[in-house]
N, CA, C and O of each residue as an XYZ file, in Angstrom:
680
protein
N       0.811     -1.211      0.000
C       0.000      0.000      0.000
C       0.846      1.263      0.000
O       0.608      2.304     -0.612
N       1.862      0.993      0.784
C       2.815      2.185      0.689
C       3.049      3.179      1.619
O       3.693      4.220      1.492
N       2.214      2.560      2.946
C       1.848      3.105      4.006
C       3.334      3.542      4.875
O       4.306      2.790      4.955
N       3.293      4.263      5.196
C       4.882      3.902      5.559
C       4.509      3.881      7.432
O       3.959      4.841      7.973
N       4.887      2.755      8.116
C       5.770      2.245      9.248
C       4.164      1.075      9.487
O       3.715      0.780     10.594
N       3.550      0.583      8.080
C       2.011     -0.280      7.972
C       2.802     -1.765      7.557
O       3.243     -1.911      6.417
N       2.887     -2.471      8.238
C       3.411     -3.546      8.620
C       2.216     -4.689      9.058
O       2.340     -5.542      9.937
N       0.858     -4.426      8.068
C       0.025     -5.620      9.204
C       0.394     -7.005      9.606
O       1.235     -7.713      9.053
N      -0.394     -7.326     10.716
C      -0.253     -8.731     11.000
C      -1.908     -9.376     10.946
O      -2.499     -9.519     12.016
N      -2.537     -9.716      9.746
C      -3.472    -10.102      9.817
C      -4.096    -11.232     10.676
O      -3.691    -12.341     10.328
N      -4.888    -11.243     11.605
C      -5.395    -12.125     12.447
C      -7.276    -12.801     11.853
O      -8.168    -12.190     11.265
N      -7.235    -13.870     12.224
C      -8.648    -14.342     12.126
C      -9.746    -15.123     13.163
O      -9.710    -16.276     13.592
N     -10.609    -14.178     13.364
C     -11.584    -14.909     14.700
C     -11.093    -14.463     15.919
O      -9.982    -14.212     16.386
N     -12.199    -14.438     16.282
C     -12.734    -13.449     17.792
C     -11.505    -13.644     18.765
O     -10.954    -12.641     19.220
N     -11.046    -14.951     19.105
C     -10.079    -15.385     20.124
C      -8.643    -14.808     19.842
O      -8.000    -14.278     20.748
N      -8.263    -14.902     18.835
C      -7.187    -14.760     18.332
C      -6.648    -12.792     18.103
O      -5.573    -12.217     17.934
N      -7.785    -12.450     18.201
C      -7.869    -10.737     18.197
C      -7.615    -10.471     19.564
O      -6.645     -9.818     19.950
N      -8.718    -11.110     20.509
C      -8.869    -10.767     21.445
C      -7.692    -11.134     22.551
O      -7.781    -10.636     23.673
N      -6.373    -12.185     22.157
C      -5.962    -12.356     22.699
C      -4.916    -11.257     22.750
O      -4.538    -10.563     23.694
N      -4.438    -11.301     21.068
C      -3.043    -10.473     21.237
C      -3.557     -8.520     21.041
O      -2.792     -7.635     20.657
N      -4.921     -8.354     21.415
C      -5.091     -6.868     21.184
C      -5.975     -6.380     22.423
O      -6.093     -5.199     22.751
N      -6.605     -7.516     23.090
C      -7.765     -7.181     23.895
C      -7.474     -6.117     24.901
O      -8.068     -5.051     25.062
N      -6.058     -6.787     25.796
C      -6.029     -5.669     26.880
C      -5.377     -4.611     26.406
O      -6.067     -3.705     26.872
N      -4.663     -4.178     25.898
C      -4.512     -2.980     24.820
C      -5.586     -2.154     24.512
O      -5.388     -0.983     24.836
N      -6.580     -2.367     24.030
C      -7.848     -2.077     23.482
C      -7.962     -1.219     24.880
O      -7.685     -0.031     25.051
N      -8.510     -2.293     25.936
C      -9.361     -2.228     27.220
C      -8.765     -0.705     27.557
O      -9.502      0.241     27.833
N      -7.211     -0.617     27.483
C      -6.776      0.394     28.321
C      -7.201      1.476     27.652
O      -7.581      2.378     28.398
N      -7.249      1.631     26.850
C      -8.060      3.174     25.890
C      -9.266      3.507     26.754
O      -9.493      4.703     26.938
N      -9.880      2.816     27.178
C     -11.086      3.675     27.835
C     -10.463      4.480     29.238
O      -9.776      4.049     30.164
N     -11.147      6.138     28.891
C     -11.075      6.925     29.577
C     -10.189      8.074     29.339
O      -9.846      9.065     29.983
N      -9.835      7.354     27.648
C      -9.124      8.745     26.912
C      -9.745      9.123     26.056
O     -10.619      8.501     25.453
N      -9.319     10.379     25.853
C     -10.109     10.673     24.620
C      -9.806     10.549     23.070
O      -8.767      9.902     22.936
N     -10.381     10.966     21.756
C     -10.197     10.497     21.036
C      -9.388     11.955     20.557
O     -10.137     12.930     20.623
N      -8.310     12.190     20.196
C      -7.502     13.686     19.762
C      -7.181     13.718     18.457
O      -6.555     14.721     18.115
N      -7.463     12.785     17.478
C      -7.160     13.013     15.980
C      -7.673     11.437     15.381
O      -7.844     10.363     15.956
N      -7.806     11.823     14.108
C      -7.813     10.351     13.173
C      -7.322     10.679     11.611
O      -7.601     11.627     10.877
N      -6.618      9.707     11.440
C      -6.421      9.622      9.648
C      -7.157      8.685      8.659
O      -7.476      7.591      9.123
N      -7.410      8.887      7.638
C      -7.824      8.227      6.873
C      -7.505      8.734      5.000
O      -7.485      9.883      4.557
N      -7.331      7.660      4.369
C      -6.548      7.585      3.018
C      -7.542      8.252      2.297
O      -8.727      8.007      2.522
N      -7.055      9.397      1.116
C      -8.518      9.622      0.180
C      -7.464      9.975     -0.759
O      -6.273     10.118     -0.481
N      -8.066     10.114     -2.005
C      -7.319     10.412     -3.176
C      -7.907     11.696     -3.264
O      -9.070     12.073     -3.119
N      -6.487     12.492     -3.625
C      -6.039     13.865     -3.899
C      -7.155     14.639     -4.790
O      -7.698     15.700     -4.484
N      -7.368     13.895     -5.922
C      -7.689     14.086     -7.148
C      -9.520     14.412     -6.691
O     -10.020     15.533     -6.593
N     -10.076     13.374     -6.522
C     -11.732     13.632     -5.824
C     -12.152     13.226     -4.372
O     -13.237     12.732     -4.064
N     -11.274     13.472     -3.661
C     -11.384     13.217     -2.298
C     -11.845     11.970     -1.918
O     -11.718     11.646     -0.737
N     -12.370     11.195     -2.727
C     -13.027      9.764     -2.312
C     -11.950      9.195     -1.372
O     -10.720      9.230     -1.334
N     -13.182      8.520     -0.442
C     -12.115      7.454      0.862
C     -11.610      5.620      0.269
O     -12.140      4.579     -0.120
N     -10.497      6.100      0.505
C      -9.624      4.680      0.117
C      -9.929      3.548      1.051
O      -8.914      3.489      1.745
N     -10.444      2.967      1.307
C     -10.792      2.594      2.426
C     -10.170      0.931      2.649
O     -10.448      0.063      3.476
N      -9.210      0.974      1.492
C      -8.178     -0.347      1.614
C      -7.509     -0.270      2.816
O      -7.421     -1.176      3.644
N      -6.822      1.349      2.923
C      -6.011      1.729      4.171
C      -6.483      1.670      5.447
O      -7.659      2.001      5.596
N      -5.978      1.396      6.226
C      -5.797      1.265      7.427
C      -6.705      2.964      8.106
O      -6.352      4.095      7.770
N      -7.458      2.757      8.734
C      -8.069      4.147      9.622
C      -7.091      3.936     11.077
O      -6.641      3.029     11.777
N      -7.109      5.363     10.996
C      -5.838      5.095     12.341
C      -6.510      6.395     13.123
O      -6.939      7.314     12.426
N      -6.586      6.462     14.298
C      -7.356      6.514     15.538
C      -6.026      7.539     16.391
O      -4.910      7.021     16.418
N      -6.132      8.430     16.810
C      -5.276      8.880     17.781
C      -6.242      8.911     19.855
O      -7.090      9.762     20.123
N      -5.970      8.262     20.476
C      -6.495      8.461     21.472
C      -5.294      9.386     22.728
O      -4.626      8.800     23.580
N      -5.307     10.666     22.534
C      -4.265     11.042     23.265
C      -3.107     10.739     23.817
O      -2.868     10.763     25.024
N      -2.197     10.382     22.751
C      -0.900     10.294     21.660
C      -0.558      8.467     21.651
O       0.604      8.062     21.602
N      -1.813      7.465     21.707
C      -1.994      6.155     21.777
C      -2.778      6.061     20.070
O      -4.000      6.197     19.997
N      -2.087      5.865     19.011
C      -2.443      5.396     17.632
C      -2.940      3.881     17.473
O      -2.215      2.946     17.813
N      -3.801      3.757     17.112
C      -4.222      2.341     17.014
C      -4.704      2.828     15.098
O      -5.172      3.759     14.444
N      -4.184      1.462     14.948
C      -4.317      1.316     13.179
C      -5.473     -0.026     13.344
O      -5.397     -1.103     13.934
N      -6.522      0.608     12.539
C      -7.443     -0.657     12.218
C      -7.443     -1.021     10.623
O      -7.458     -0.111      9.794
N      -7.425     -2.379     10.238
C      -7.429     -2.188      8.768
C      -7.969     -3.963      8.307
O      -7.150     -4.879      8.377
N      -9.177     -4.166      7.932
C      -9.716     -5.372      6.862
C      -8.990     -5.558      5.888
O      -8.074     -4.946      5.339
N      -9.560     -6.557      5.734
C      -8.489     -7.237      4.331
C      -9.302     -8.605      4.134
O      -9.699     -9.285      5.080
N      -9.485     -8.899      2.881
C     -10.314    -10.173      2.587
C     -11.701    -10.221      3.437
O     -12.218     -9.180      3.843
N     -12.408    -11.822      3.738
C     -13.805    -11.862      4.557
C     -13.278    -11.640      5.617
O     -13.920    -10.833      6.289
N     -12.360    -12.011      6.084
C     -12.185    -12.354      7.524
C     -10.976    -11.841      8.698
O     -10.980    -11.989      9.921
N      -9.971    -11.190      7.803
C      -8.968    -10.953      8.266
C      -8.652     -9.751      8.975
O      -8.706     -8.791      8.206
N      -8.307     -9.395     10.277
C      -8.056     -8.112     11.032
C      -6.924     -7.832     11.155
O      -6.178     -8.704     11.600
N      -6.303     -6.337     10.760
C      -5.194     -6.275     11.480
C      -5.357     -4.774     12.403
O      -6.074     -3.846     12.029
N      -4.437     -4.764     13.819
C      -4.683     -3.956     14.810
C      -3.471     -3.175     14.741
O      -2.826     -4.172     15.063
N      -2.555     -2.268     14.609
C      -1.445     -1.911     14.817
C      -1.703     -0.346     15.929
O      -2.597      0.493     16.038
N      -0.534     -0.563     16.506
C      -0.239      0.478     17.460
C       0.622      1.013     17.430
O       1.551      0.205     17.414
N       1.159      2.520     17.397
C       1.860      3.547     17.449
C       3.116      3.606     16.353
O       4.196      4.181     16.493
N       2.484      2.592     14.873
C       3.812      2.525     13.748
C       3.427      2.918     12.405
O       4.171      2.669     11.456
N       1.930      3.722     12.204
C       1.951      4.567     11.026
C       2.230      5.955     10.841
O       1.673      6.906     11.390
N       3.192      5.963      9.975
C       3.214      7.567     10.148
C       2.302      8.602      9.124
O       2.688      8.989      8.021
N       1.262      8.878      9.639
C       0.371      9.737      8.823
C       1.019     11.044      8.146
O       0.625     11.646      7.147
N       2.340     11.363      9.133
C       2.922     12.812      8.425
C       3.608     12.534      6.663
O       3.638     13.410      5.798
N       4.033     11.298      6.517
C       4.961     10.717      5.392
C       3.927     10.547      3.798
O       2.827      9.996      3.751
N       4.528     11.071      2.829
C       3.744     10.313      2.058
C       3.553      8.999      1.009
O       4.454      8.553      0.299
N       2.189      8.492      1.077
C       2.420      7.105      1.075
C       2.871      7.063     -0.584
O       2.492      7.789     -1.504
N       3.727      6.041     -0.584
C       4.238      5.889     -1.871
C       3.928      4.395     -2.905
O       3.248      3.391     -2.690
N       4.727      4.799     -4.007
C       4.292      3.689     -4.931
C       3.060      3.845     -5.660
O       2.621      2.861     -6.256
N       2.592      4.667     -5.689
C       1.514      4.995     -6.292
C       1.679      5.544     -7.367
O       0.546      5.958     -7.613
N       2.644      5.990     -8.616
C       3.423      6.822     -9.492
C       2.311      6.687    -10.730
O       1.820      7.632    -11.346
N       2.029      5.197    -10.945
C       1.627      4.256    -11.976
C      -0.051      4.564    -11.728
O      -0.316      5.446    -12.544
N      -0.664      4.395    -11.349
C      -2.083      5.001    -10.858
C      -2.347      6.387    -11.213
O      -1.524      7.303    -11.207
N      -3.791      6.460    -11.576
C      -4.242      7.762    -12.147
C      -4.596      8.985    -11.401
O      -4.734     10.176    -11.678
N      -4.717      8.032    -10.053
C      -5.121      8.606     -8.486
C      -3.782      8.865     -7.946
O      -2.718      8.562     -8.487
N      -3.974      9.555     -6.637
C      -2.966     10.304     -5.912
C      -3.753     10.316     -4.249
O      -4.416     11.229     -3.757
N      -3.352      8.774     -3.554
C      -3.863      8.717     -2.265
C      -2.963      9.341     -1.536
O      -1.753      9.511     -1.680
N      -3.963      9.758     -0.477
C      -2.765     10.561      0.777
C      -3.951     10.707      1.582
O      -5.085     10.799      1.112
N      -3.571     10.730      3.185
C      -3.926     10.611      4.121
C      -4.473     12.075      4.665
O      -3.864     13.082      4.302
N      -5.434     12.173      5.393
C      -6.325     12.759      5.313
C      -7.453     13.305      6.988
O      -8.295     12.463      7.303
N      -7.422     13.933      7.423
C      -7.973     14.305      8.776
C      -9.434     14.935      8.319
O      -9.754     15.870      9.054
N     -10.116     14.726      7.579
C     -11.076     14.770      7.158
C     -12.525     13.761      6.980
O     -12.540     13.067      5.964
N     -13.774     13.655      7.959
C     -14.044     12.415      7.682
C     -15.226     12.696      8.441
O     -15.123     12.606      9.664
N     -17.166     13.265      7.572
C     -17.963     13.472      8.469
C     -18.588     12.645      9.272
O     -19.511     12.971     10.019
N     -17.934     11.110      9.116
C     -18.566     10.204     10.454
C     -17.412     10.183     11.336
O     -17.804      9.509     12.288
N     -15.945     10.614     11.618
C     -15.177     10.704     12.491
C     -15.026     11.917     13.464
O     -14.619     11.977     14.624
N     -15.501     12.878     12.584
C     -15.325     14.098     13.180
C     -16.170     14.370     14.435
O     -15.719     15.159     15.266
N     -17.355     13.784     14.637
C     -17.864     14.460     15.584
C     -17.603     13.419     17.130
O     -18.118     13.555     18.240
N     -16.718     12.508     16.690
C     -16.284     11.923     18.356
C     -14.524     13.047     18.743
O     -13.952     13.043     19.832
N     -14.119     13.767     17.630
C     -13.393     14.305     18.523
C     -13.676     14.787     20.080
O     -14.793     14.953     20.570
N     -12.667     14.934     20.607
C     -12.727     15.425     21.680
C     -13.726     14.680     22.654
O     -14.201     15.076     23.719
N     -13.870     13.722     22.113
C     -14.848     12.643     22.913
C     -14.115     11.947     24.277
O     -12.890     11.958     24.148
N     -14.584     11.328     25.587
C     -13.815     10.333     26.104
C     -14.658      9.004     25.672
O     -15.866      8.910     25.459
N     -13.561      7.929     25.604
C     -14.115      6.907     25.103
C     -14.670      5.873     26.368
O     -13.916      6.054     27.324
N     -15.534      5.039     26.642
C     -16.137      4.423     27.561
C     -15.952      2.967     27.762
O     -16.091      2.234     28.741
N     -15.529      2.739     26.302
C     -15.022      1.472     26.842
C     -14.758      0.584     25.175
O     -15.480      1.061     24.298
N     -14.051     -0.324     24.805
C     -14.139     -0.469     23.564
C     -14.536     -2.333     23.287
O     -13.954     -3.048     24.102
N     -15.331     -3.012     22.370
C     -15.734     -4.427     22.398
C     -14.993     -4.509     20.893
O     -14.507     -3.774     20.033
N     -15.256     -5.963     21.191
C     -14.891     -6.569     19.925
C     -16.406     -7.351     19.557
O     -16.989     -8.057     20.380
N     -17.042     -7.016     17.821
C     -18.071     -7.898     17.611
C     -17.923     -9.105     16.624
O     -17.290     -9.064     15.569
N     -18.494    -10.019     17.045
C     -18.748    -10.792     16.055
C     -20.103    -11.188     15.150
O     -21.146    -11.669     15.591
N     -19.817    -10.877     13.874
C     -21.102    -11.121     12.799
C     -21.594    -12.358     12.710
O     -20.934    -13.323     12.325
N     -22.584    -12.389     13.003
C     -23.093    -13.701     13.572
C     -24.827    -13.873     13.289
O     -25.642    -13.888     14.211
N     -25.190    -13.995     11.839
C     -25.860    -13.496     11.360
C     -27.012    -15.200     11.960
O     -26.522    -16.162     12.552
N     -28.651    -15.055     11.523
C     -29.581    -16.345     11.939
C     -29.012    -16.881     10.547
O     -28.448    -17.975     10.529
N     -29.151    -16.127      9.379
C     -29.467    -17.351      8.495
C     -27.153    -17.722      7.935
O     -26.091    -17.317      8.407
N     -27.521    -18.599      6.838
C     -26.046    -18.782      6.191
C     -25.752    -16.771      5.775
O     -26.486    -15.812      5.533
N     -24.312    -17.004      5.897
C     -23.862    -15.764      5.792
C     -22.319    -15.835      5.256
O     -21.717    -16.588      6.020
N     -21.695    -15.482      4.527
C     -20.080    -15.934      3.961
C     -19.137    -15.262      5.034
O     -18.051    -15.727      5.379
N     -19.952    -13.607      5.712
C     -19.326    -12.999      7.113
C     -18.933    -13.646      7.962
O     -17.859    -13.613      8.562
N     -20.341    -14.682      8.124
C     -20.100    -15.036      9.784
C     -18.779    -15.117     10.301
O     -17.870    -15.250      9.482
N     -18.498    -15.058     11.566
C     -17.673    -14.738     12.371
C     -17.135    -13.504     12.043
O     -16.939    -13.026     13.160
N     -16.677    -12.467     11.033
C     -15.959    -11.683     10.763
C     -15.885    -10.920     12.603
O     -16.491    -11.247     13.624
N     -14.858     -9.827     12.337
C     -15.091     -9.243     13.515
C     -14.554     -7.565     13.667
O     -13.784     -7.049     12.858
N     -15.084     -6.907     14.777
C     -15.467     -5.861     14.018
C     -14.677     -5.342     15.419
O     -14.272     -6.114     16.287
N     -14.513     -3.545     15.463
C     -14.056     -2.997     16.589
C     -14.821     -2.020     17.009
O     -14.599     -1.043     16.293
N     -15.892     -1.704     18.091
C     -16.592     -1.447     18.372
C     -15.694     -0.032     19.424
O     -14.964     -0.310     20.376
N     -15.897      0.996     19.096
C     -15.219      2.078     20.322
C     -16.271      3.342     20.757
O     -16.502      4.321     20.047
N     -16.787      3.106     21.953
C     -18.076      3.617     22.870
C     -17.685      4.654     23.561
O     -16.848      4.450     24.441
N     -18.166      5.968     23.351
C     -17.937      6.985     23.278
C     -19.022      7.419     24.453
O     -19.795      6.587     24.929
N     -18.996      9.194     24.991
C     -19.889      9.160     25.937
C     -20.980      9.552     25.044
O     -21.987      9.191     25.652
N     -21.332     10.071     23.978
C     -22.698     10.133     23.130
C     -22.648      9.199     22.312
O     -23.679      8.563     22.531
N     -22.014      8.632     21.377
C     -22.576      7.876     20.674
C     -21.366      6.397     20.147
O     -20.323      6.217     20.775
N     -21.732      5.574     19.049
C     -20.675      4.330     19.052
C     -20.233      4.500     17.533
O     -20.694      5.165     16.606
N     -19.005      3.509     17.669
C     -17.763      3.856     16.294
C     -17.535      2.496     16.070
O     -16.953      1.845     16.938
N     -17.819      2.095     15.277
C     -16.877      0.910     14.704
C     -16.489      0.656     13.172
O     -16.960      1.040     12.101
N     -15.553     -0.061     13.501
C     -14.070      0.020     12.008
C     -14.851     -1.322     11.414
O     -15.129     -1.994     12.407
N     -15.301     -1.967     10.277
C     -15.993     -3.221     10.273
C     -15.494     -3.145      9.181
O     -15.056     -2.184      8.548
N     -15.610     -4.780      8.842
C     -15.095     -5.382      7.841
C     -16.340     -5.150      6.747
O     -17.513     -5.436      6.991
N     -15.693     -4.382      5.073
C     -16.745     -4.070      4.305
C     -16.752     -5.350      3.328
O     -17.161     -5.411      2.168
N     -16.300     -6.141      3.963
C     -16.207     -7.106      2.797
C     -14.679     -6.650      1.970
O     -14.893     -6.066      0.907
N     -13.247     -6.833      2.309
C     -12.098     -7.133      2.017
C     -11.668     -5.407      1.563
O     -11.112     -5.048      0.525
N     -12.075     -4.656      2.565
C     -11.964     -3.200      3.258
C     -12.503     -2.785      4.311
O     -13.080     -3.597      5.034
N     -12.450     -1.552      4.620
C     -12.739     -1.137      5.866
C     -14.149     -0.586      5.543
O     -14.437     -0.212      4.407
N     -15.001     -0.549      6.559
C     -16.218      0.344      6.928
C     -16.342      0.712      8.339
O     -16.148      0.043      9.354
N     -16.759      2.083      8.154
C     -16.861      3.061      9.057
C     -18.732      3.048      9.581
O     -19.622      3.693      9.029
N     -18.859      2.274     10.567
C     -20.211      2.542     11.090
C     -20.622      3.328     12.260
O     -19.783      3.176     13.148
N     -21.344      3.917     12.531
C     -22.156      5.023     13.679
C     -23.312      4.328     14.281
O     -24.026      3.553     13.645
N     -23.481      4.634     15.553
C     -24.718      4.567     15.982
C     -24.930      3.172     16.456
O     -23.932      2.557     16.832
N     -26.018      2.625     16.489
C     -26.917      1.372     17.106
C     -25.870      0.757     16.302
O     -25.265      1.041     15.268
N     -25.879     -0.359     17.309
C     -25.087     -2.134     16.520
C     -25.851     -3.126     15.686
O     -26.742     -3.700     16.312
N     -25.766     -3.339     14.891
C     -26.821     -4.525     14.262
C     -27.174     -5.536     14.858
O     -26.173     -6.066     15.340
N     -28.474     -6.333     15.184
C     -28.596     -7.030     16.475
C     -28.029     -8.461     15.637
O     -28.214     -9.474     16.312
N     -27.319     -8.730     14.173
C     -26.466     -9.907     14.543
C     -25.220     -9.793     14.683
O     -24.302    -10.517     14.297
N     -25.227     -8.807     15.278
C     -23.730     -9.260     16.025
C     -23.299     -9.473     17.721
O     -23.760     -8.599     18.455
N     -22.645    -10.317     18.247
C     -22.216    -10.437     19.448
C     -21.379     -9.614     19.500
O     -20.613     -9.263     18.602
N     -21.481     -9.141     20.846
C     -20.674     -8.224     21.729
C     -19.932     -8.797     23.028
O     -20.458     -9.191     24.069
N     -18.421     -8.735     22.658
C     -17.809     -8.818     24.030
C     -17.034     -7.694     24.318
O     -16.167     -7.508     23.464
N     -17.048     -6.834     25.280
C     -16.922     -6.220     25.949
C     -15.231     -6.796     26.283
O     -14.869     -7.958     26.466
N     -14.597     -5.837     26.283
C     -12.999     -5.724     26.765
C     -12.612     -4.917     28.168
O     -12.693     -3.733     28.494
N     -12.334     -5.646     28.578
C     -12.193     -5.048     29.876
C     -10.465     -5.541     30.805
O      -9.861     -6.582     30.543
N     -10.251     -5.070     31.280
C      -8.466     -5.278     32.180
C      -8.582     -6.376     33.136
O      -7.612     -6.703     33.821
């Protein structure tokens, strides 16, 4: 991608997230949220949403980023949003990172309450199921980074009732 210090380590299924990111996660609650980046091309601002959304919680960076049905990766404090991302020469577009984003903007300055991990866990057959999502609970309202199907999506508000919620806690 060209991300520079984006090194994922893709993980799959609830346990396996939750092991090597959970208490990490947990400790974010009770900071607030002080910046976020996200990839858009130069050219028509559209969101890249291959890239990694990266989260500043008062100077604690957490990188969230999908990939394929199922795959998560979590990174902490190794993208550098100031750099620009390269390799892109050959492309008609011109991505670069971006503090711009009207479903991110209004948890600035938020404290966060506590953060879950969900799992899609739909009644009927579903190709999702299990995917898993990062849920970050704010004192007005909820954020999560979800898998759009082999990218990122940015959701607000109420949780979809198929998904399970576990709660991260220390």
């Amino acid at each position: 991608m060209g991300v520079s210090g984006f090194e994922p380590s893709f993980l799959v299924g609830f346990e396996a997230i939750r092991q090597a990111h959970g208490p990490r996660l947990a400790m974010l609650a009770g900071r607030r949220l002080t910046g976020f980046a996200v990839v858009r091309f130069a050219e028509n601002g559209d969101w890249f949403a291959d890239c990694p959304v990266v989260l500043d919680f008062d100077g604690i960076q957490v990188g969230v980023c999908h990939w394929k049905l199922d795959k998560l990766s979590i990174s902490w404090d190794t993208i550098d949003t100031a750099a620009d991302i390269a390799g892109w020469e050959w492309f008609e577009l011109t991505p670069q990172w971006s503090q711009r984003d009207e479903r991110l903007e209004p948890f600035i300055g938020q404290e966060l309450r506590e953060v879950a991990l969900l799992e899609w866990r739909p009644t009927g057959r579903d190709l999702a199921t299990g995917t898993v999502m990062v849920e970050f609970a704010f004192t007005r309202d909820c954020l999560r980074i979800a898998n759009g199907l082999d990218e990122n999506r940015i959701e607000v508000g109420v949780t979809q009732p198929d998904c399970v919620r576990h709660r991260l806690s220390l």
